[in-house]
Structures are given as C-alpha cells and as structure tokens.
N, C-alpha and C positions, 0 to 999 in steps of 0.2 A: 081708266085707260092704263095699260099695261106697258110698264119702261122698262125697256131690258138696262142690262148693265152697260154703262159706257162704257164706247170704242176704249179708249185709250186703258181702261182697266181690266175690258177682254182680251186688249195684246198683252196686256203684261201678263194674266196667267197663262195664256197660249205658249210665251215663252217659256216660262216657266216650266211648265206641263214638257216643251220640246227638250228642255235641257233633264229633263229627267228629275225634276226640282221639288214638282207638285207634291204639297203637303196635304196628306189625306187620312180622316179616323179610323179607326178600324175597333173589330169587335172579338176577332176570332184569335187569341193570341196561343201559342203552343205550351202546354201545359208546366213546365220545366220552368220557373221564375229567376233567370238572371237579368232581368231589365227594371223593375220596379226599384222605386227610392225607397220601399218600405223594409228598410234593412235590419229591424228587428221585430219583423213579422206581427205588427201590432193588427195591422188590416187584415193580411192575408190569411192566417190561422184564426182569426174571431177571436185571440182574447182581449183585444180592446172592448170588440161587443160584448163578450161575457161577464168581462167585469165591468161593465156600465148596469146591467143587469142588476148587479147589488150594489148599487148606487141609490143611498134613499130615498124613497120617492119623494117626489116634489111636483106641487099645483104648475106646469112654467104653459108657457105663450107656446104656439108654435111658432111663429115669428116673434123679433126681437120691437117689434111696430115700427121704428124709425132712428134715426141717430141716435149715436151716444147723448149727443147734447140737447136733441129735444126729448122722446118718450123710449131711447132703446137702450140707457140705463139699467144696472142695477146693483144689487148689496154683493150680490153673489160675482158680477164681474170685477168689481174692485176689490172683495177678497180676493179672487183667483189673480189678478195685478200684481198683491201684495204675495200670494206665494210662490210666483213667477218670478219677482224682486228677491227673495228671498233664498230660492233656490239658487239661485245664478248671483247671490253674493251682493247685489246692487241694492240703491236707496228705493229704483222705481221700475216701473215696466208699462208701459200700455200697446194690449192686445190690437189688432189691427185683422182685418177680412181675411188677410194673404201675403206672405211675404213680399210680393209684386207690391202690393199697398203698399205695405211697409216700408219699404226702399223708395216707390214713389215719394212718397210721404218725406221720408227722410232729408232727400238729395234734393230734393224742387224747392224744400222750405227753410233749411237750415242754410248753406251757400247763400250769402248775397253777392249783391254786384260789386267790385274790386275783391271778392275773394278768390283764392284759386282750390278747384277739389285735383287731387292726383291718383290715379287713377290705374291698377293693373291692366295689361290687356289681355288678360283672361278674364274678365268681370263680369255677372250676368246680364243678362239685357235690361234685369230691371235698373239696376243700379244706371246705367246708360241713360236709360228713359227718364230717371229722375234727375240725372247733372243737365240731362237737355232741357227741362222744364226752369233751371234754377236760372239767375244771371251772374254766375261764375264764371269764370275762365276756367277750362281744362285743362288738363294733360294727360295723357296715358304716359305708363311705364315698362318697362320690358318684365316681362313675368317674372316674380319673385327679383327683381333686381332692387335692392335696399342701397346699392350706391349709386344708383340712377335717382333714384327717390330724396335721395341727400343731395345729389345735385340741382335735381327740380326747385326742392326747398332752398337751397342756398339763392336759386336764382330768382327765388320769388319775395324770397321773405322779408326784403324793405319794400317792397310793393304792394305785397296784399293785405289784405287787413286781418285773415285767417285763413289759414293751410289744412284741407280736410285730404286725408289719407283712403282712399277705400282699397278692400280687401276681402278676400272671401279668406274663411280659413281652410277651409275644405273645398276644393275648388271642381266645380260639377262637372266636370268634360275630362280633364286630367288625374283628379283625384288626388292630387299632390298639394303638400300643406303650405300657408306661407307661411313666413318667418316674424313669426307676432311678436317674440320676445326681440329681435332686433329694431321692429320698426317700432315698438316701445320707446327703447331705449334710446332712438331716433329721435323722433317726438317729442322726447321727453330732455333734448337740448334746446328745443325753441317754446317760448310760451304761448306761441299763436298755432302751434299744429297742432291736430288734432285726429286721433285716430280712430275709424269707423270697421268693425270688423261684422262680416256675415257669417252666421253660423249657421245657417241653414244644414247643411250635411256635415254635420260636427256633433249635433243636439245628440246625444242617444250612443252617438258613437264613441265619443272619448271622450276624457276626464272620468274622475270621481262620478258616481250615479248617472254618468250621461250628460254631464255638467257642461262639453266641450270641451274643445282647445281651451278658450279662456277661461278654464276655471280655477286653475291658482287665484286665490286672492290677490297677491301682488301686482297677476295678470290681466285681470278684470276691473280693477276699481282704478287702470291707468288708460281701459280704453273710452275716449268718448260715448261711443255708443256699441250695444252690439245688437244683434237681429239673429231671432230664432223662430223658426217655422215650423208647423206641428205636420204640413201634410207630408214628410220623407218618416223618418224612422217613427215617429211619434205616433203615425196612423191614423189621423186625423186631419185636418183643416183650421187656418187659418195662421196666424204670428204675431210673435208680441217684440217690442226695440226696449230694451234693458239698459237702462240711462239712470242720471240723479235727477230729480226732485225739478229744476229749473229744467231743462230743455223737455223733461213730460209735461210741465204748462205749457211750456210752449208750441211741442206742438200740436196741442190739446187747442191753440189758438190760432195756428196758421198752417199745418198741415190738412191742404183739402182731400185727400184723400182719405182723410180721416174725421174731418167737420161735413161732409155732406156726402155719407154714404148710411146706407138701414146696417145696422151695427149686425154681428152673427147671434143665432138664435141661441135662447138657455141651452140647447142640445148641446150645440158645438164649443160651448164655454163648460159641460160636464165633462165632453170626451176630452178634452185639453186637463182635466182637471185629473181624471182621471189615468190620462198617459204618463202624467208626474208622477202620478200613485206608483205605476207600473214601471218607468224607467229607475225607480230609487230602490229600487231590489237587487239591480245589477246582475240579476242573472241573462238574462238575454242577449244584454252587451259583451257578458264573457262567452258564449257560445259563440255569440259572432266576431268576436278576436280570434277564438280556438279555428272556425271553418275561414277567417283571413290567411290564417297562421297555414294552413293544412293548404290553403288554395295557394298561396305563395310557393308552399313547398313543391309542388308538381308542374309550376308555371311560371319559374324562376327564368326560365329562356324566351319567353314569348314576349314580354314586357319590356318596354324600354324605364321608362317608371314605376318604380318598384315605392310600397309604403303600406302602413296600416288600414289607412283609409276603408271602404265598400267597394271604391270607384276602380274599376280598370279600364283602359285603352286601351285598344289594339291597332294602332295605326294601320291604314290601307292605302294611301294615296288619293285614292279616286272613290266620288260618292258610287262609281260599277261597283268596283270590288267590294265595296264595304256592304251594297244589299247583296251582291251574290251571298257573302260569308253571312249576311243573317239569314237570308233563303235555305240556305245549308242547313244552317243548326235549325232552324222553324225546321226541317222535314226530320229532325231527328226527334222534333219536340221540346226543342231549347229555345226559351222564349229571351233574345237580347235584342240591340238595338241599333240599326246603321244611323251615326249622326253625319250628317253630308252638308257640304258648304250650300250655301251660307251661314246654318247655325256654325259652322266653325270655321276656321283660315281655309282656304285653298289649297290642296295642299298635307291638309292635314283630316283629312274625314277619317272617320274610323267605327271601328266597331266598339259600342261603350257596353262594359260586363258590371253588375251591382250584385257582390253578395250579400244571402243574409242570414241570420241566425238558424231559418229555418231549411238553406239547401243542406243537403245530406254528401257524405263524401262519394256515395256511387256516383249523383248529380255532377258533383264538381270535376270526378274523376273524366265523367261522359264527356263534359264541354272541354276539358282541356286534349280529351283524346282527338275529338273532332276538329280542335283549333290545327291541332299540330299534323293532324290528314290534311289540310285547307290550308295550309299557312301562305302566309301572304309574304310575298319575294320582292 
C-alpha cells in the first residue's frame, strides 16, 4: 500500500514553496564559475585528476568494507593521519567522511553536561547540529565580538567545568576572518577554555603552503582542536580534526559519528593525499591572491566587507532581489549564487561570489561590470 507523505509535512513544504523558499537541485549551471568552493581549481581544471593519474598503482578495495574500527582500516589511512598531523604542525589528526561528520563528531562528544560551548552567530550549521546533540549549555556571540566572549567566560567560568570556544576562521557567507590570535590570547587566561577553530575555507587559501589561518606554530599548538575539509579548495572529499594525541583517542572512543559509519574508500584517502602534494607547491594559492588582489581592485565599491578571503557578499535585502541578481548574471553566463533566509538572518540574503585561481580577469572584469548595471539600492 502506497502512503503519501504526511499532512503536516506537505504543509510545511507548501509553505515553504509559497514563500518563495523551496530548495531545489539543479544541473544546468552557466558556464562562468563564481559560485564553487573550489577555489584553487583542483576539481574544476582536472589537475587533481591528473595527477592522481601518476599516483602509484596500488591493489585497493573499491569500498573501504566497514568502520575504521571493524574491517575499514588501513597502513595507508594512518600514514595519510600522520602527514595530515604533520603538515598542519599537530601531534595528531583523524580523517573523518565530511566536515559535517567531523563537527558532528566533535561538538555532540567532547561538551559534557555542566559544560558551556560558546558559540559565534555566524557558525555553520554543522557545528549547531553538534552543540545540540552534546549536554552542554550554549551561548551564541555576536560575530567576531572577543569582549562579549570575555564576558560569556567571566560569567561562566566558576560554574562550568569547561569553556569550549567555536569559530570558523574563514567564515562561509561573509567571508571575513575571525580573530584567532585574540581569542588565543583569551583562552589562554583561563585553564578551563578551550579553543575550537574551523578551517574549512582557510585550507588552501592562507598561510604558508595552504597551511591556514592557523598555521603559525605559536597559532596552532594553542588551539584545542581545529578542522579541515578537503571537499572546497582541496577538491576532493571528506576531513580530518587536527588535535593531540589524547582527545584522537578519544574520539576514536566516543565520537559516533565516527565509530559507526563505513569509513571513505582507498580512492578518496589517495586524492586527499595527493591535494597535499599539490597545495605544497603554492603556486595556485598565489594566483588566487594575485585574481583576489585584481578583483578587489575593480570592486572596492560594491562590498561592504572587504578581505583576502575567496568569499564575497553582496547584500540584497530580500531572498527577490538576490535571485533576480543571480537570474541576471546566469543569462550573462555567470554562474554565483542567491543565498536566501533561512540559510541566513532575515534581512540579510545576498548574493555570495567565490573566486578562484582559475577565473581570468576578462571573467572578473564581466561580473563586476554587470554587478554595477544591477546594483542593488
């Protein structure tokens, strides 16, 4: 017998769909790449494929058969751990499906109950999804506000039994950095805080070889934890949480997300291996400062936040205006991207732009001619 979907779950996408809301896949994208995380062109150009190409052969599985911890082991994942650890300055690293995992993982098992995690509110959803799973207390903070975060701690820190910090460094919707070396130095007045930084859209792009934000030494072996994901600039899939030695047992023993999932196949632990190969050259990373550098230059009026980042805004108001302005640039052949409330405040939807190594300056010259035809009042 045939059950449609429940009432109450057919009005909510009805509404949704009314308000102009409904999220839907698409296949047909306009040829011009300013929307993709792949900001140094590892996917989109094929040299991550090419050079997996002269990658040694090797006998491997096409599937990984099952968990880490029962048959989806191997020699080759826990070297790739140790040059993960290695490159990003830490004692340890364990790979994880997906940064979503990984944050899962993180926030749902580390927070226990009378702890408090503090919390930007620009934060990804995964990170959200994992403080709600934990039995911590929250709090959000006002974006990049480090004296709001000083006060959270002051008011927690005879009560909790440990203060966990999160942060994006590169923050996906605004593109603006936080302030790591301060909330360091924050942290680093109490012995119970603890600081967790995301570097998801950091990896590739800054520091030394693509090292990050945190890749000063200084910078890195003061954060608790931090998280990198190979599917943005890296071109690949999947992410590893860059920690010591004690909290990778640990959550080798209580992160479910991580004990009862079929681990990622030999392939996707090559191309992870070989994105490293490829980001420690640094040529890519400096073409895409050189077309940040060049797209700043021409688009110094349109932005309210300005930065190095990939990530631009363009504030619109209303989830209207922001598809009209992607509708525009698609019939030019400019492929970017209307993000509309809910993924973001009310208020604030906008047009999100990602450069990368590989647009050309007529490209960028095109999108900013067209922004500034279409400009949003």
């Amino acid at each position: 017998m045939r059950k449609d979907l429940p009432f109450h779950l057919m009005s909510m996408l009805s509404e949704r769909e009314h308000k102009g809301l409904l999220r839907e896949l698409k296949t047909d994208f306009p040829p011009i790449d300013f929307c993709s995380n792949d900001y140094l062109g590892f996917s989109v150009t094929g040299k991550l494929k090419n050079a997996l190409v002269q990658y040694p052969d090797q006998d491997i599985k096409s599937g990984s058969t099952g968990s880490r911890l029962i048959s989806g082991n191997s020699l080759f994942a826990e070297k790739l751990e140790a040059k993960i650890a290695a490159y990003h300055q830490s004692e340890a690293a364990l790979i994880f499906n997906s940064g979503y995992d990984a944050n899962l993982a993180l926030f749902s098992s580390v927070p226990q109950k009378n702890d408090v995690v503090l919390y930007d509110e620009l934060i990804h959803a995964s990170i959200h999804d994992g403080i709600r799973l934990s039995y911590a207390n929250r709090y959000k903070f006002k974006h990049n506000d480090v004296q709001e975060v000083k006060e959270l701690i002051l008011r927690n820190k005879d009560t909790a039994y440990n203060i966990f910090i999160a942060v994006e460094s590169v923050y996906s919707m605004d593109g603006d950095l936080a302030p790591i070396k301060e909330l360091i130095e924050l942290s680093n007045l109490f012995k119970n805080v603890y600081l967790i930084v995301d570097e998801a859209h950091a990896i590739g792009v800054f520091g030394e070889q693509g090292r990050g934000l945190c890749a000063e030494p200084v910078i890195a072996n003061q954060c608790f934890a931090r998280l990198y994901t190979y599917g943005k600039a890296m071109g690949c899939h999947g992410a590893a949480i860059v920690c010591n030695q004690d909290l990778k047992k640990y959550l080798i023993n209580f992160a479910r997300s991580f004990i009862y999932t079929t681990a990622l196949p030999a392939h996707s632990l090559r191309t992870i291996d070989v994105a490293y190969n490829l980001i420690s050259s640094n040529k890519d990373q400096v073409k895409l400062q050189e077309n940040i550098n060049y797209f700043n230059s021409i688009s110094a009026d349109l932005f309210v936040i300005k930065n190095q980042s990939a990530i631009r805004c363009l504030i619109t108001g209303s989830n209207k205006k922001a598809e009209q302005l992607e509708t525009k640039l698609a019939t030019e052949g400019i492929y970017t991207k209307a993000i509309k409330s809910p993924t973001v405040k009310e208020g604030t939807e906008r047009l999100r732009i990602c450069i990368h190594s590989f647009n050309t300056k007529e490209e960028m010259d095109k999108l900013v001619s067209v922004l500034k035809k279409n400009r949003v009042e």
